[in-house]
DORO-367831 format. One record per residue (C-alpha): x, y, z; residue number from 1; residue in one letter. Coordinates in steps of 0.02 Angstrom, whole numbers, plus 50000, padded with zeros to 5 digits. Layout:
N
NODE, X, Y, Z, NUM, a
...
END
This chain:
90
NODE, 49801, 50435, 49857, 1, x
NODE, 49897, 50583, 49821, 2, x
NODE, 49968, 50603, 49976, 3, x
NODE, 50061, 50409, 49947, 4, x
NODE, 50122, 50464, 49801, 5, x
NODE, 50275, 50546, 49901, 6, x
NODE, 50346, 50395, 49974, 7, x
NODE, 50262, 50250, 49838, 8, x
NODE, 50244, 50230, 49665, 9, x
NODE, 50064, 50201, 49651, 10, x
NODE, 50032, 50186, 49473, 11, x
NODE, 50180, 50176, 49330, 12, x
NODE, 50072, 50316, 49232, 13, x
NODE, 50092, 50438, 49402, 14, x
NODE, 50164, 50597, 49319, 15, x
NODE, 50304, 50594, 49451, 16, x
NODE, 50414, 50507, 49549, 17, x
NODE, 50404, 50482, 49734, 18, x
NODE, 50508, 50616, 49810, 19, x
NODE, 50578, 50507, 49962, 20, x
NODE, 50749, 50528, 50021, 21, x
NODE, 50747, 50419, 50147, 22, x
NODE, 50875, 50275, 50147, 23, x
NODE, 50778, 50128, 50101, 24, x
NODE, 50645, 50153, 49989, 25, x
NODE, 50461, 50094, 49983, 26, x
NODE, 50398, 49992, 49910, 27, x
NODE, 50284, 50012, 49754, 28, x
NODE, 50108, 49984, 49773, 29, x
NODE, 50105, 49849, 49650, 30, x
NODE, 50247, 49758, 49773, 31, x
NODE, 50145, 49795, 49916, 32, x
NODE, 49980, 49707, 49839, 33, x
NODE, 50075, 49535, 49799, 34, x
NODE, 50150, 49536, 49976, 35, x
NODE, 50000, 49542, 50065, 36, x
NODE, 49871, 49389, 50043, 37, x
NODE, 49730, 49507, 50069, 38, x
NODE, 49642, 49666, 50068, 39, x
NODE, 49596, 49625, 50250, 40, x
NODE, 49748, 49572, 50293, 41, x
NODE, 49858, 49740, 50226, 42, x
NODE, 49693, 49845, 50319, 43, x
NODE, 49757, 49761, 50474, 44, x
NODE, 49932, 49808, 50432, 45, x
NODE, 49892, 49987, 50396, 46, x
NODE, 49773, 50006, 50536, 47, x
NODE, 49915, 49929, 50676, 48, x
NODE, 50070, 50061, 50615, 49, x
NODE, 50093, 50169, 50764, 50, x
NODE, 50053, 50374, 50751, 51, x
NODE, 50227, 50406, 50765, 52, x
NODE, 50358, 50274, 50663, 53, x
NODE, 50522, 50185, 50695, 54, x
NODE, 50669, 50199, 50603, 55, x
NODE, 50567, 50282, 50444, 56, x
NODE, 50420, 50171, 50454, 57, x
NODE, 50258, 50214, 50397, 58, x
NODE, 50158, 50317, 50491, 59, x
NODE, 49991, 50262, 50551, 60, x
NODE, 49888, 50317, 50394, 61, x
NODE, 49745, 50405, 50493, 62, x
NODE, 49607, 50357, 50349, 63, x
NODE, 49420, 50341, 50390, 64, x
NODE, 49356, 50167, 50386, 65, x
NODE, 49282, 50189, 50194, 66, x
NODE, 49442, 50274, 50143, 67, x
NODE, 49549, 50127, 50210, 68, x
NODE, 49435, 50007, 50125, 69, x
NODE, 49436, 50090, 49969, 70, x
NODE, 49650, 50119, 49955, 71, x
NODE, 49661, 49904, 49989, 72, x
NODE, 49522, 49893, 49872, 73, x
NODE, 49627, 49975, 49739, 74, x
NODE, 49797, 49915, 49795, 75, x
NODE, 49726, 49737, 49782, 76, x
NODE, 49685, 49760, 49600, 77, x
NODE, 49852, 49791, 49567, 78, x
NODE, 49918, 49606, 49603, 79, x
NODE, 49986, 49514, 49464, 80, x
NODE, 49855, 49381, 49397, 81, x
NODE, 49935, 49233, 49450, 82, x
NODE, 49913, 49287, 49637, 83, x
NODE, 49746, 49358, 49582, 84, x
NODE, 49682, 49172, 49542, 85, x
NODE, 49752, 49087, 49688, 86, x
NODE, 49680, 49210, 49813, 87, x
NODE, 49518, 49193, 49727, 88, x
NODE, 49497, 48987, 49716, 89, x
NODE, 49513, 49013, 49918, 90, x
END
């Protein structure tokens, strides 16, 4: 996960900042878990973004199988409990 750590904040304890110039920024990894209902359904996401982006997009992330499933894993945990409990009565 080091290599998200330039554009995202992936944990508030990272001992630096994202170093992203770009004009919008990205979104936190903590924002990213709540917006997505899913780990399958941000895998799909990150699996569809094209090898070469739009408009500073994120690039396709090129991760193995196991290393996709393991980042959603961990992004997942990051939801805040609320969304946690609804997602998991489902």
């Amino acid at each position: 996960m080091d290599a998200c750590t330039g554009c995202h904040v992936v944990a508030s304890d990272q001992p630096y900042r994202p170093i992203y110039k770009g004009a919008i920024r990205p979104p936190d990894f903590k924002d990213i878990a709540n917006k997505y209902a899913s780990a399958a359904s941000l895998r799909s996401y990150l699996s569809s973004l094209p090898a070469i982006p739009k408009n500073g997009q994120m690039a396709n992330t090129d991760l193995t199988e196991a290393e996709l499933h393991d980042v959603t894993a961990f992004i997942m945990t990051l939801r805040n409990a609320s969304l946690q409990s609804s997602t998991s009565s489902r």
